[in-house]
N, C-alpha and C positions, 0 to 999 in steps of 0.2 A: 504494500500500500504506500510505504513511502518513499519509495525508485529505488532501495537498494537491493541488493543480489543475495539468496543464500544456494547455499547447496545443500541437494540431499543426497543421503545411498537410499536404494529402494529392494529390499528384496523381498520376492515373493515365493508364495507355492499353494500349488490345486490340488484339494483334495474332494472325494466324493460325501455327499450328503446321504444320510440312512436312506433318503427316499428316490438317491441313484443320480441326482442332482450334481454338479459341482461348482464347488465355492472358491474363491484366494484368497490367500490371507495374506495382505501384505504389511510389512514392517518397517517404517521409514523413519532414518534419522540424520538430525541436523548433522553435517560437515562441512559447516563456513569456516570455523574455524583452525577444521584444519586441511582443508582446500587452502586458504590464504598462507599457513605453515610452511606446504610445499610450496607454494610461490613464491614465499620470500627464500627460500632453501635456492628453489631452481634460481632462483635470480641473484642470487651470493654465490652460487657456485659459480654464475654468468663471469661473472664478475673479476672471479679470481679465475679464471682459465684466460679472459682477455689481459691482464696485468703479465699474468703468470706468461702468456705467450707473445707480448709483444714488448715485451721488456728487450733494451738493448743489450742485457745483461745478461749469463750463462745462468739456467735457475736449474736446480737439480734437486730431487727429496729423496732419501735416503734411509733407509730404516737403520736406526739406531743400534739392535741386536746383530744383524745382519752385514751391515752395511750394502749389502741391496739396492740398488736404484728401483725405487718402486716411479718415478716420474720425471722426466725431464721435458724442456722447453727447446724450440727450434734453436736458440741461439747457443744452448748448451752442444749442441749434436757439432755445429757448425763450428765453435771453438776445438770441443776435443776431436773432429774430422769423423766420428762414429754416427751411424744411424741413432735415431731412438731405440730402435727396435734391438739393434747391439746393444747400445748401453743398458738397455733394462733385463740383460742376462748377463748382466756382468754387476758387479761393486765395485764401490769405491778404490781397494786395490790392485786393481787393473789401472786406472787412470792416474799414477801417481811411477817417477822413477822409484825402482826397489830401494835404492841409497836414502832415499828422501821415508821411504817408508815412518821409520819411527818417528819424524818430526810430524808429518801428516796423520799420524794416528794419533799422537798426543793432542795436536790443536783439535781434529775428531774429539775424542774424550772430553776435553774442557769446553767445550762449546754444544756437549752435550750432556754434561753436568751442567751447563748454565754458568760458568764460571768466566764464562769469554764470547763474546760476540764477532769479532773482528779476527781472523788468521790472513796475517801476513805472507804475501813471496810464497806462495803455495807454489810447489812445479807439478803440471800437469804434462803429461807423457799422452803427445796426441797418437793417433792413430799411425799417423804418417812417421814415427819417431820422433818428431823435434818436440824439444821440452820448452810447454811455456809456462807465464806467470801467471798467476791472480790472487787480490785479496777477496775473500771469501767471509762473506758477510752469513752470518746465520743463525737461525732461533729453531727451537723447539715447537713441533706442530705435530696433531694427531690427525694420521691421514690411513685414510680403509683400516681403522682400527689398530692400527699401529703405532708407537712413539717415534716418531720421523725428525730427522732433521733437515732443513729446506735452507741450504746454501745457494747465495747470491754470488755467483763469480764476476770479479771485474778483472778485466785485462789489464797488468800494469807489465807486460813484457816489455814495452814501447820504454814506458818510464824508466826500467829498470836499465837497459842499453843507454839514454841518455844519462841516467845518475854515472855509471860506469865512465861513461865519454867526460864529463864534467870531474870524475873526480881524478881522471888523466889529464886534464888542462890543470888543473891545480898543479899537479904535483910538477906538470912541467916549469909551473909559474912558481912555487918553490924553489925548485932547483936554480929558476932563471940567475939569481943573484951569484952561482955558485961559478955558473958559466961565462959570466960577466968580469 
């Protein structure tokens, strides 16, 4: 009556009457509210699958037990040079040089304790073998009933070759006085 929307479920069923008749009995109940539930559900999920996938950034979710890629983003695949569909039958230690293993599993653990947000100069071992950088941004999230962890990679490869290049002009500007 006053223009809003509800919803129902309606279930019914026929059965015979003593006098060979048949009757339905139907059973109807309110689900407005949780019709609008999945709506806001499906539209948060919207939501975070458009972020999640047009991010400029490598996004990767991880199970915490496993280390299991349970989700990755295009820009993830495109950085380490692996499909989706590889990465998500592989973990974490595949994508990492073995030398580097132990640093990259500690920053793993503390940042899955909660103890650390931010893992620096991470080397990532692409597909193609060249080892690159990223700081790796990441928080704690429950994803298909799992405790996941959902790391943000940003490329500072770039950075890293210029710090390197800058801190060889230094020292040559050091030395200059020596050669002088």
């Amino acid at each position: 009556k006053d223009g809003h929307y509800v919803w129902f479920s309606t279930k019914g069923s026929i059965f015979k009457t003593k006098s060979g008749g048949r009757k339905a009995l139907l059973t109807t109940r309110d689900i407005t509210i949780q019709k609008k539930l999945q709506d806001e559900l499906r539209e948060s999920e919207e939501k975070f699958r458009t972020v999640f996938e047009s991010s400029s950034d490598g996004m990767a979710i991880a199970d915490v037990q496993t280390k299991k890629f349970i989700e990755v983003n295009s820009q993830f695949c495109k950085y380490t040079g692996y499909s989706r569909k590889e990465l998500l039958r592989m973990n974490l230690l595949k994508i990492h040089p073995k030398k580097s293993l132990p640093y990259v599993l500690n920053e793993f653990r503390l940042q899955s304790k909660e103890k650390k947000t931010l893992a620096e100069d991470i080397p990532v071992l692409r597909k193609d073998g060249k080892v690159v950088y990223a700081d790796v941004n990441a928080a704690i999230i429950k994803f298909n009933q799992k405790v996941c962890l959902l790391g943000i990679f940003r490329d500072v490869t770039y950075r890293r070759k210029m710090e390197e290049k800058l801190r060889i002009f230094q020292s040559y500007v050091e030395n200059a006085n020596d050669l002088i």
